[in-house]
N, C-alpha and C positions, 0 to 999 in steps of 0.2 A: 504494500500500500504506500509505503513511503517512496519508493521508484518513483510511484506514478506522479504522487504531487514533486517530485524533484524535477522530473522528465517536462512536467508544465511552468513551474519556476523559471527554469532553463529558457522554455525557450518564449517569455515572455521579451517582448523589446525595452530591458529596464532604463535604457540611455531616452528612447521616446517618453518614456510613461514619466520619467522625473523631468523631461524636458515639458509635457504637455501639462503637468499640475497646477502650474502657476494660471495658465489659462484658463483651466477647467476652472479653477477657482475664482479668474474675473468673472469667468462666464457667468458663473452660478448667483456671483455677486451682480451685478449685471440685470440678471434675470429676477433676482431678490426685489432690486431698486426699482426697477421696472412693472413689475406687478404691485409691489409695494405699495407705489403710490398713488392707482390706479382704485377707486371707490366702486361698489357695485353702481351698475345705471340706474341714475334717479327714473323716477316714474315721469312718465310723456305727459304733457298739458293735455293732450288726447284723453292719458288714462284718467285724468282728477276732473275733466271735465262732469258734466250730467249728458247722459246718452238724449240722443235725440227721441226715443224710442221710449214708452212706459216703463218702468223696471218689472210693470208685471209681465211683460213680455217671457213667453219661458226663452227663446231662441237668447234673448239679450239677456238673462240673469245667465244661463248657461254659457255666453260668451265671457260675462264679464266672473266669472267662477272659475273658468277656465285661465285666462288672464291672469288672475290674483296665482292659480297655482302654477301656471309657467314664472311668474316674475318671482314667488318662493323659489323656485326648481333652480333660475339663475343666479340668485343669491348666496343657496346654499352651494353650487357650484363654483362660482365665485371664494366663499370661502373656503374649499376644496384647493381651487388652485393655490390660491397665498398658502395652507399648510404646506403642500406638494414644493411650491418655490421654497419655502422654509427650510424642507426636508433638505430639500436639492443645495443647500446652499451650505447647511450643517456637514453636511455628504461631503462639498469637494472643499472645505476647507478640513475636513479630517481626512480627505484623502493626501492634499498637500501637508499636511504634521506625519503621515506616515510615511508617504513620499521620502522624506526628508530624514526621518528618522532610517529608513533601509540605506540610505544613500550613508549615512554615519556610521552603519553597522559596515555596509559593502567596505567602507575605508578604512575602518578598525580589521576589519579581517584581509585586509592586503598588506597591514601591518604586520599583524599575526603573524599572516604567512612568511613574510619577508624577515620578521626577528626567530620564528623557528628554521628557517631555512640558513640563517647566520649558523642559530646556538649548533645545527647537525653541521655544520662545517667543521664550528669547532671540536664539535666532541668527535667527528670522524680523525681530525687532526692529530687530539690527543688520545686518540685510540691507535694510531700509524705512530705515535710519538711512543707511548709505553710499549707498544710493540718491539720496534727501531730499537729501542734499550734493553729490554728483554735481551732480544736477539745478540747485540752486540757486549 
């Protein structure tokens, strides 16, 4: 099981994905500010008007019932989006702290590798060196 998720690690493009975060992250900002600001649509001088019509009318109480629950329907939709932009925006600024964070581990472990790949030089060294004297 561990292959598999190594074998997908691999072969992710990790130089695109930490080059595209900053972006992702205006975007989302962006997209935040954008909606953000943006209020549900007020009601039409059409809708506050008085119908031309009786309101006993069933066809006109039926429109205007109708009406009332399409402009709930966009509201609550409306508030839909703003969470979903919310979401989106929580999303890719913890995508750029994580981003960020593999990028620190990727260079701590090039470290690593580069100060264990000294210390086996050495100790191959002083392992050819006790030998060397041994021997002679």
């Amino acid at each position: 099981m561990a292959i598999g998720w190594l074998t997908v690690l691999k072969s992710v493009p990790w130089a695109e994905v930490i080059s595209n975060a900053p972006k992702v992250a205006d975007g989302a900002k962006k997209l935040w500010s954008t909606i953000g600001k943006k209020s549900p649509p007020p009601q039409t001088e059409a809708a506050r008007e008085e119908p031309a019509h009786s309101p006993d009318d069933p066809s006109v109480a039926a429109l205007q019932k109708r009406i009332s629950a399409l402009e709930s329907e966009a509201a609550d939709l409306h508030d839909q989006m703003l969470a979903s932009s919310e979401l989106i925006k929580a999303l890719a600024e913890q995508n750029t702290q994580l981003i960020q964070n593999i990028e620190a581990n990727r260079v701590r472990v090039l470290q690593l590798t580069g100060a264990t790949a000294v210390l086996a030089i050495i100790a191959v060294a002083g392992l050819l060196l006790a030998l060397a004297a041994n021997a002679g």
